[in-house]
HTML snippet that shows the backbone in 3Dmol.js (N, CA, C, O; Angstrom):
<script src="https://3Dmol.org/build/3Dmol-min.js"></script>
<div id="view" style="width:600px;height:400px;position:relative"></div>
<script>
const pdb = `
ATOM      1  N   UNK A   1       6.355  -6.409   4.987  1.00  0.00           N
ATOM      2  CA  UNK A   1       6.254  -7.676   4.295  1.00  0.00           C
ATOM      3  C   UNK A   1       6.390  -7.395   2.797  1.00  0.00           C
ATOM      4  O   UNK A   1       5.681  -6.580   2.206  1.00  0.00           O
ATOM      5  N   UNK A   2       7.418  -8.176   2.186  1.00  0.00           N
ATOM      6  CA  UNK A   2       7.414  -8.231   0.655  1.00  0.00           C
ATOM      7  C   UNK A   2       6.150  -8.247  -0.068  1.00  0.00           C
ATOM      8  O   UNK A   2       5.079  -8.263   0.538  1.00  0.00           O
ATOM      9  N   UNK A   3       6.231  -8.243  -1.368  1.00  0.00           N
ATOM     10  CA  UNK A   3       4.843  -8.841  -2.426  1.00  0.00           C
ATOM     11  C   UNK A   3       5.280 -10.625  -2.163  1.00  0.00           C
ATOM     12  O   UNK A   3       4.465 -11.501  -1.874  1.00  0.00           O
ATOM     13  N   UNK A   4       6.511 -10.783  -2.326  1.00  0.00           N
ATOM     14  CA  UNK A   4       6.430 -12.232  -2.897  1.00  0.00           C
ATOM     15  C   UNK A   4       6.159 -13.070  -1.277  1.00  0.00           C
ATOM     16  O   UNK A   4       5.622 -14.177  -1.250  1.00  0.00           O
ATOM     17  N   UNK A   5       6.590 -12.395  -0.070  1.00  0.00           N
ATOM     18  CA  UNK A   5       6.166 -12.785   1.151  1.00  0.00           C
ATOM     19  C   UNK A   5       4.623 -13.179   1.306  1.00  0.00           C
ATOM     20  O   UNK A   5       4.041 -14.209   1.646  1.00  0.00           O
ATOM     21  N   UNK A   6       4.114 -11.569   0.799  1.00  0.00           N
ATOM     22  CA  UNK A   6       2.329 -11.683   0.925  1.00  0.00           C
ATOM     23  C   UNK A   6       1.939 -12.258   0.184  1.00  0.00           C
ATOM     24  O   UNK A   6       0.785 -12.554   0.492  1.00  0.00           O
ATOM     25  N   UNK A   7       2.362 -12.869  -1.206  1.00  0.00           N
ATOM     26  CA  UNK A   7       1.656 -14.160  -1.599  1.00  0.00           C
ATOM     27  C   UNK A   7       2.306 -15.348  -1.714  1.00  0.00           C
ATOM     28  O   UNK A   7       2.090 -15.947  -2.768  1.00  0.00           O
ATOM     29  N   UNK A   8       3.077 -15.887  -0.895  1.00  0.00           N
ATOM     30  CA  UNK A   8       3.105 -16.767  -0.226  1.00  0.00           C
ATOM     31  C   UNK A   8       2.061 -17.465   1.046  1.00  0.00           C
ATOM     32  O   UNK A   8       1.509 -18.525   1.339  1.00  0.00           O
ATOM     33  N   UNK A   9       2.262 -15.839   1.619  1.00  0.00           N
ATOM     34  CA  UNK A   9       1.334 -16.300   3.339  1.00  0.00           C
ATOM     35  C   UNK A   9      -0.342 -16.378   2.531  1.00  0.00           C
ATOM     36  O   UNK A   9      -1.113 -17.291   2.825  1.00  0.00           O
ATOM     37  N   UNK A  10      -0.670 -15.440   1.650  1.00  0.00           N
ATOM     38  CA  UNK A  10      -2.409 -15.834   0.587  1.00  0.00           C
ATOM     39  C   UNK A  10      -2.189 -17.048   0.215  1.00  0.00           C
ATOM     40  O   UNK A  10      -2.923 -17.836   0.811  1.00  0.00           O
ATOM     41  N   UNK A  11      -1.421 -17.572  -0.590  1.00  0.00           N
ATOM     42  CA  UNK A  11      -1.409 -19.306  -0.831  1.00  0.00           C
ATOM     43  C   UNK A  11      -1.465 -20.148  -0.043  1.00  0.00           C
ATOM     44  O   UNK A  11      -1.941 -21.278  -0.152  1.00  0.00           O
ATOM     45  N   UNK A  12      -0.688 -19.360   1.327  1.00  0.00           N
ATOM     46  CA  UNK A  12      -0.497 -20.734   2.215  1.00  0.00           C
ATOM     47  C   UNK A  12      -2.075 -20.885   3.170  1.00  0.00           C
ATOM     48  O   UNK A  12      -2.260 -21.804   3.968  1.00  0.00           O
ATOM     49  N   UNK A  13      -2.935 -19.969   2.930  1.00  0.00           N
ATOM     50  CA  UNK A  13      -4.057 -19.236   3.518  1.00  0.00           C
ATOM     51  C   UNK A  13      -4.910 -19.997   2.919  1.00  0.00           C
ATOM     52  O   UNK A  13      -5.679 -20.601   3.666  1.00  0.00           O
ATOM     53  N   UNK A  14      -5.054 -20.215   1.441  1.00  0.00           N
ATOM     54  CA  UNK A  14      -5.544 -20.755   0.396  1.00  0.00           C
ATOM     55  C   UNK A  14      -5.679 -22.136   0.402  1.00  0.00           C
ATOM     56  O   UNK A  14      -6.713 -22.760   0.166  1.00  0.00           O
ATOM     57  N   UNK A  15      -4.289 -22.709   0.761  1.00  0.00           N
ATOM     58  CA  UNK A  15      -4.007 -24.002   0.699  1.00  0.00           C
ATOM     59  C   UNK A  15      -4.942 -24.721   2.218  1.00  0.00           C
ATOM     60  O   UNK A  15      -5.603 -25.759   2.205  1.00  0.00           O
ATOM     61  N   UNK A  16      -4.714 -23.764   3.454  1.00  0.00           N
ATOM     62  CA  UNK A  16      -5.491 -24.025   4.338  1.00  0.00           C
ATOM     63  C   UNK A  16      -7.051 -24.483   4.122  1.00  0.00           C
ATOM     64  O   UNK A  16      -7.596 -25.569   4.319  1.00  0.00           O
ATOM     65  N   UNK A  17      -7.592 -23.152   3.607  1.00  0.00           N
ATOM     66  CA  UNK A  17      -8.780 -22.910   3.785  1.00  0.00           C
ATOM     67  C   UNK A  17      -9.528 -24.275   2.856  1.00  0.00           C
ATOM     68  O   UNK A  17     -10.562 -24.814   3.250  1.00  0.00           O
ATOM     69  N   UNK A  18      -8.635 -24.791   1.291  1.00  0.00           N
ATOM     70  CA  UNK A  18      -9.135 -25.830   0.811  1.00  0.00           C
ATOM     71  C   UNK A  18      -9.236 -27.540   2.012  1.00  0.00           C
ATOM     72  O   UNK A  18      -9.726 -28.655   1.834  1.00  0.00           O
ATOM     73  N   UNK A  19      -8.571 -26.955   3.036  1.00  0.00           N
ATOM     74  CA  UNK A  19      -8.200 -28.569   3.577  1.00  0.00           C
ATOM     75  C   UNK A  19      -8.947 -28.472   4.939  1.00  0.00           C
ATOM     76  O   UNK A  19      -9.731 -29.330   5.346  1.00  0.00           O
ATOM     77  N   UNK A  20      -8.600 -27.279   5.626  1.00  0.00           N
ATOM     78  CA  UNK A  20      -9.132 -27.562   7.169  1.00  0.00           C
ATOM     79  C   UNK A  20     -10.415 -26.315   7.389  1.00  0.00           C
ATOM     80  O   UNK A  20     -11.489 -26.360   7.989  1.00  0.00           O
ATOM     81  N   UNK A  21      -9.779 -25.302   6.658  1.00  0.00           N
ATOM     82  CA  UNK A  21     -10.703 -24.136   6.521  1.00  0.00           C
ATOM     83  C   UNK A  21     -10.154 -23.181   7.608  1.00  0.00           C
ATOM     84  O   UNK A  21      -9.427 -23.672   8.472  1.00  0.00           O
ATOM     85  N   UNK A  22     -10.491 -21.614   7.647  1.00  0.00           N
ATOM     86  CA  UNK A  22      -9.847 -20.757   8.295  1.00  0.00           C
ATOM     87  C   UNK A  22     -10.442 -20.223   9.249  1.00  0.00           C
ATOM     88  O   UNK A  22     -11.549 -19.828   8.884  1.00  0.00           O
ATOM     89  N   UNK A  23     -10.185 -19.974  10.550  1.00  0.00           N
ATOM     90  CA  UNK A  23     -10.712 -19.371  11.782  1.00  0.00           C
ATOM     91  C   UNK A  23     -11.358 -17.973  10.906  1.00  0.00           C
ATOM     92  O   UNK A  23     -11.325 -17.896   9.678  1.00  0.00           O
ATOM     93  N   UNK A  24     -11.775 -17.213  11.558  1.00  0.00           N
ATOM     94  CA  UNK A  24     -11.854 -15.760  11.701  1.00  0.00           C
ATOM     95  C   UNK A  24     -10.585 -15.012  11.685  1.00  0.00           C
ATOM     96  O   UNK A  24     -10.272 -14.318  10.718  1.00  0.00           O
ATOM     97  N   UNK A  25      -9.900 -15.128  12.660  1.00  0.00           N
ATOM     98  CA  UNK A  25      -8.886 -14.742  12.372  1.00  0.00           C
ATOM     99  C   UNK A  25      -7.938 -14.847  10.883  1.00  0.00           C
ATOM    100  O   UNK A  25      -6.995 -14.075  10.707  1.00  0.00           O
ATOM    101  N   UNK A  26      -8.110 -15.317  10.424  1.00  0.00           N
ATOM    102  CA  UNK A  26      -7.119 -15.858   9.339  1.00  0.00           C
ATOM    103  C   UNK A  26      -8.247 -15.748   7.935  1.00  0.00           C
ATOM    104  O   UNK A  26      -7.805 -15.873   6.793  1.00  0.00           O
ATOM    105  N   UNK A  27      -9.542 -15.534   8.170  1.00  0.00           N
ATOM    106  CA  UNK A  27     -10.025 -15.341   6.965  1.00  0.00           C
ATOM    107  C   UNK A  27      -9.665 -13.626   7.050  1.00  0.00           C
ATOM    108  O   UNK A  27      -8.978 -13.167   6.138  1.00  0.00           O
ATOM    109  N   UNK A  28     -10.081 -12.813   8.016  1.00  0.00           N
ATOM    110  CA  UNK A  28      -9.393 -11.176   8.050  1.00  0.00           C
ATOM    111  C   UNK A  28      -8.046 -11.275   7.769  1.00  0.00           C
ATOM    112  O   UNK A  28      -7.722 -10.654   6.757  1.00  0.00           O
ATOM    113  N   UNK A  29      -7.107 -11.891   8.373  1.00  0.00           N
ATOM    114  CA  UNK A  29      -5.661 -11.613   7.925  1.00  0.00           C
ATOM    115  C   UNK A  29      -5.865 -11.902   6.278  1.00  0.00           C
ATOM    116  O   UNK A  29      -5.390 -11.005   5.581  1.00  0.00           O
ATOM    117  N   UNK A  30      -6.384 -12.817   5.675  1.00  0.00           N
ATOM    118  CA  UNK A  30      -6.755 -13.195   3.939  1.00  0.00           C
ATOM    119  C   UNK A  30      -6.845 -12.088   3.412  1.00  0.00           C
ATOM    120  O   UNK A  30      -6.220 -11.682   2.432  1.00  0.00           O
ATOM    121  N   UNK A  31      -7.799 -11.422   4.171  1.00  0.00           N
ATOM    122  CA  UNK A  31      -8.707 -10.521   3.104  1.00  0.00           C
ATOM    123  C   UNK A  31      -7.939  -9.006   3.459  1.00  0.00           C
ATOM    124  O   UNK A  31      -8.342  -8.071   2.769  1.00  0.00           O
ATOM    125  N   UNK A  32      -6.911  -8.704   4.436  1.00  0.00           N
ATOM    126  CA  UNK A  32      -6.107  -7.912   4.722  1.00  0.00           C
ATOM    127  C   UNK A  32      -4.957  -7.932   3.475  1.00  0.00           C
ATOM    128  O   UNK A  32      -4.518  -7.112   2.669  1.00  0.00           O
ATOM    129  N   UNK A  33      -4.764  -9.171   3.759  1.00  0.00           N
ATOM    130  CA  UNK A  33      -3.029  -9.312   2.352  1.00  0.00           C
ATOM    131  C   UNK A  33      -3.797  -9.267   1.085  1.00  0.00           C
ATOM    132  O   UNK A  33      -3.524  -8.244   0.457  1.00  0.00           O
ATOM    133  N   UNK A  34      -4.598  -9.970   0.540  1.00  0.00           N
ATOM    134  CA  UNK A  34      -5.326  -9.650  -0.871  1.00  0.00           C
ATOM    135  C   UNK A  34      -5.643  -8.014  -1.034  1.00  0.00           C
ATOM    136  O   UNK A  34      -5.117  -7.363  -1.938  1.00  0.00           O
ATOM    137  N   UNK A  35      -6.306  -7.585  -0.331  1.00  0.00           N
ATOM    138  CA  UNK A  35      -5.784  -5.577  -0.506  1.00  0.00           C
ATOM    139  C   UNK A  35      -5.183  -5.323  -0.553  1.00  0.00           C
ATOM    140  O   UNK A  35      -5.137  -4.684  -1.604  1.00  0.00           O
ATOM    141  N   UNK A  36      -3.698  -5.257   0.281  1.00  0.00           N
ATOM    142  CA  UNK A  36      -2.251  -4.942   0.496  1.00  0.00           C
ATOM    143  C   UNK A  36      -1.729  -5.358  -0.964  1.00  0.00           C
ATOM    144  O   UNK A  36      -0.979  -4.606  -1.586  1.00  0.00           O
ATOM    145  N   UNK A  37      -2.287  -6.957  -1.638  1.00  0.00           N
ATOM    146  CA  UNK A  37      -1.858  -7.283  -2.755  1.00  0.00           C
ATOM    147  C   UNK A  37      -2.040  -6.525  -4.115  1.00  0.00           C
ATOM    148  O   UNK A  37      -1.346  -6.214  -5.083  1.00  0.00           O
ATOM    149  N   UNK A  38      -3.567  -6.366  -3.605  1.00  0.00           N
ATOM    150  CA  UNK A  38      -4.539  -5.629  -4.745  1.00  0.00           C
ATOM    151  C   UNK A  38      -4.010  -4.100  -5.335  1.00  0.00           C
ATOM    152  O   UNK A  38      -3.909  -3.724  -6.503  1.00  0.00           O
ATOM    153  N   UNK A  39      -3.702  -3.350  -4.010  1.00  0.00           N
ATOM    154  CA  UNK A  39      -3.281  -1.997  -4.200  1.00  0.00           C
ATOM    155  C   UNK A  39      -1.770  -2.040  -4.252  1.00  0.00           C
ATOM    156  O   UNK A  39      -1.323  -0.994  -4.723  1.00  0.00           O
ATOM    157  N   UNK A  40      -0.788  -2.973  -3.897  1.00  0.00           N
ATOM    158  CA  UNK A  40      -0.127  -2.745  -4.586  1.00  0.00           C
ATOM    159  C   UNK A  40       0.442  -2.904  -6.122  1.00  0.00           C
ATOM    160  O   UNK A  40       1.316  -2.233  -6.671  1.00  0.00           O
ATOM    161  N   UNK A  41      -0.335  -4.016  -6.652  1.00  0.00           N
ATOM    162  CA  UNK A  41      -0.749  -4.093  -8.102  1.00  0.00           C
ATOM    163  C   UNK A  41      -0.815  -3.274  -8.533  1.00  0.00           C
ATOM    164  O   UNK A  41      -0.097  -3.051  -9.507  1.00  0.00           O
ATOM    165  N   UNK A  42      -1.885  -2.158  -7.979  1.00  0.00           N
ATOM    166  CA  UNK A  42      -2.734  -0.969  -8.760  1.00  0.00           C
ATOM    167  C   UNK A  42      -1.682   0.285  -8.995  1.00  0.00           C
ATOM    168  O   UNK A  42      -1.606   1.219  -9.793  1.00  0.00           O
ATOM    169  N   UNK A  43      -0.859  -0.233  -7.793  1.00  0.00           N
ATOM    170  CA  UNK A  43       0.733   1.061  -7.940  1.00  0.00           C
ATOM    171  C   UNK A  43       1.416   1.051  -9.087  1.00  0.00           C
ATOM    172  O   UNK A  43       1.416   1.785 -10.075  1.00  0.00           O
ATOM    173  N   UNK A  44       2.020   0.048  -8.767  1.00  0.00           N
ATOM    174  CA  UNK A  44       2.601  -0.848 -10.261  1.00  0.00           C
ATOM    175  C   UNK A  44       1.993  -0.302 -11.354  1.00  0.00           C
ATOM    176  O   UNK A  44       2.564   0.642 -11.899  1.00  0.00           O
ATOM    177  N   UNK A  45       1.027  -0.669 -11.760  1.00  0.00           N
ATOM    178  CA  UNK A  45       0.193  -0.957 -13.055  1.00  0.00           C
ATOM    179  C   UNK A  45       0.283   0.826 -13.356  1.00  0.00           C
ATOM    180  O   UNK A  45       0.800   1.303 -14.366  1.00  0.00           O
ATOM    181  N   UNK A  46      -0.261   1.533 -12.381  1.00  0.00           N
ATOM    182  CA  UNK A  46      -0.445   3.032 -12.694  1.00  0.00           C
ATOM    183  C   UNK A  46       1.055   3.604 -12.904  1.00  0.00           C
ATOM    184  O   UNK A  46       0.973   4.581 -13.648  1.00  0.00           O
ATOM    185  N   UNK A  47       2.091   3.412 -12.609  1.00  0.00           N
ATOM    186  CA  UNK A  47       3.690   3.855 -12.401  1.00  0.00           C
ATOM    187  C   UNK A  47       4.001   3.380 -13.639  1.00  0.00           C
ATOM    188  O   UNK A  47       5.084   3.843 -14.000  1.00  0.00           O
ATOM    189  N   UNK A  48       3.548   2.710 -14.376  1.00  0.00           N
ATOM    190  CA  UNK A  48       4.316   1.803 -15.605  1.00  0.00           C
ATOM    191  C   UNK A  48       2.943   2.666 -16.846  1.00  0.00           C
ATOM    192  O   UNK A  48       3.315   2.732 -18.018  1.00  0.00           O
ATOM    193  N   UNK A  49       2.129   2.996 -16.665  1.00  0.00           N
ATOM    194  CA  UNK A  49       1.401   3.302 -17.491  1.00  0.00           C
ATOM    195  C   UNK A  49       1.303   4.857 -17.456  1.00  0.00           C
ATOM    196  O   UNK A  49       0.601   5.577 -18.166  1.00  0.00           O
ATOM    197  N   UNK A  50       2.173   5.209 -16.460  1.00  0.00           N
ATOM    198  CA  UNK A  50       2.270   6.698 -16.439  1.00  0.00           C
ATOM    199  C   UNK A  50       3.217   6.925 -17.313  1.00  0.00           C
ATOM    200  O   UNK A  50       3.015   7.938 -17.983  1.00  0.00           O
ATOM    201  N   UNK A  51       4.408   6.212 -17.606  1.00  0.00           N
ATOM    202  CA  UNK A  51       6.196   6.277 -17.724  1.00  0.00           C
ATOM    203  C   UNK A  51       5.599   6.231 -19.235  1.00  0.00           C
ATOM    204  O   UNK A  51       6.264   6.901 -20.025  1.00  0.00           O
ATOM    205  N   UNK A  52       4.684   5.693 -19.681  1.00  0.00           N
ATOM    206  CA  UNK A  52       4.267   5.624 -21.231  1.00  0.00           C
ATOM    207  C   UNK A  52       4.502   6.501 -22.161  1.00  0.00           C
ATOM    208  O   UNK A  52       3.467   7.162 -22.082  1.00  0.00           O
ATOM    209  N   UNK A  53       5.144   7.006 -23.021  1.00  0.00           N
ATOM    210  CA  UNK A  53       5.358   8.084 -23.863  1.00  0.00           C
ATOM    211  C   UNK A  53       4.592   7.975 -25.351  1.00  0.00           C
ATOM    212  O   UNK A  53       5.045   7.028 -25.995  1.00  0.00           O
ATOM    213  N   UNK A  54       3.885   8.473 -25.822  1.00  0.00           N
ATOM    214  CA  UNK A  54       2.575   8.265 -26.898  1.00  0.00           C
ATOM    215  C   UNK A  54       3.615   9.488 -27.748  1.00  0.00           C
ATOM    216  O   UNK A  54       4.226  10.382 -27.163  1.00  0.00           O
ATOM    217  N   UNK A  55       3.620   9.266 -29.158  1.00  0.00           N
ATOM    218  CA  UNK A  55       4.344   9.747 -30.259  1.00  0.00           C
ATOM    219  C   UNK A  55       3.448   9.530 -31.251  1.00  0.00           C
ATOM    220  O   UNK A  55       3.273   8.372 -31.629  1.00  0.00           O
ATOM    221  N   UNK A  56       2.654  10.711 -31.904  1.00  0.00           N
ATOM    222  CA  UNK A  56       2.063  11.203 -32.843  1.00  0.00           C
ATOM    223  C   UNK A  56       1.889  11.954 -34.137  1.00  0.00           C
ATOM    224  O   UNK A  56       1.209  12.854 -34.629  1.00  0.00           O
ATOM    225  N   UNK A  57       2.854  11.119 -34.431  1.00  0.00           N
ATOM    226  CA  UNK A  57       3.687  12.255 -35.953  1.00  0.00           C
ATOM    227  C   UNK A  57       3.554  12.144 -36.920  1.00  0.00           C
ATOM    228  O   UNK A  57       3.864  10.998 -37.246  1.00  0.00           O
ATOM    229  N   UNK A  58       2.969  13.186 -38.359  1.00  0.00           N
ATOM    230  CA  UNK A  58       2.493  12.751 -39.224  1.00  0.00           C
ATOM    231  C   UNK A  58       3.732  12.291 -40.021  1.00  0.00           C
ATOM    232  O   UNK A  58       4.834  12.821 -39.880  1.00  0.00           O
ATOM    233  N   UNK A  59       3.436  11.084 -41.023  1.00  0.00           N
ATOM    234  CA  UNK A  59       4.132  11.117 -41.728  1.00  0.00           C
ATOM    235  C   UNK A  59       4.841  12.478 -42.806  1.00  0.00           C
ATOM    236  O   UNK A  59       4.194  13.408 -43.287  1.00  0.00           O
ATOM    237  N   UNK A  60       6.617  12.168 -42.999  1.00  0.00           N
ATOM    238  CA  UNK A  60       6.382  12.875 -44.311  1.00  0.00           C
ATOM    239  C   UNK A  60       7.159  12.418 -45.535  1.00  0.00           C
ATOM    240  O   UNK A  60       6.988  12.976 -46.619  1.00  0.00           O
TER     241      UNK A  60
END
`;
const viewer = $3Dmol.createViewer("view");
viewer.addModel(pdb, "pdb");
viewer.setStyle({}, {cartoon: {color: "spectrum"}});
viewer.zoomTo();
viewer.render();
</script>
């Protein structure tokens, strides 16, 4: 499943839970894709902050 798939199916989860509310089933599938979401964030975020190059040079 994509990112933009898995938050789709969390919104559409979301949108549920405000109107009819969610079985069991479907509050675990929730809280399954919000991790899947979470850590892949955390990939991202760490891959882009690794690539960072810091330059420290005195003037002259």
């Amino acid at each position: 499943m994509s990112i933009e798939q898995t938050v789709e199916r969390i919104n559409e989860l979301a949108r549920k839970a405000k109107t009819v509310g969610l079985t069991e089933e479907e509050i675990e599938e929730r809280n399954v894709l919000r991790r899947q979401y979470i850590d892949a964030f955390k990939r991202s975020l760490k891959h882009q902050l690794d690539s960072i190059k810091y330059t420290d040079e005195e003037p002259q």
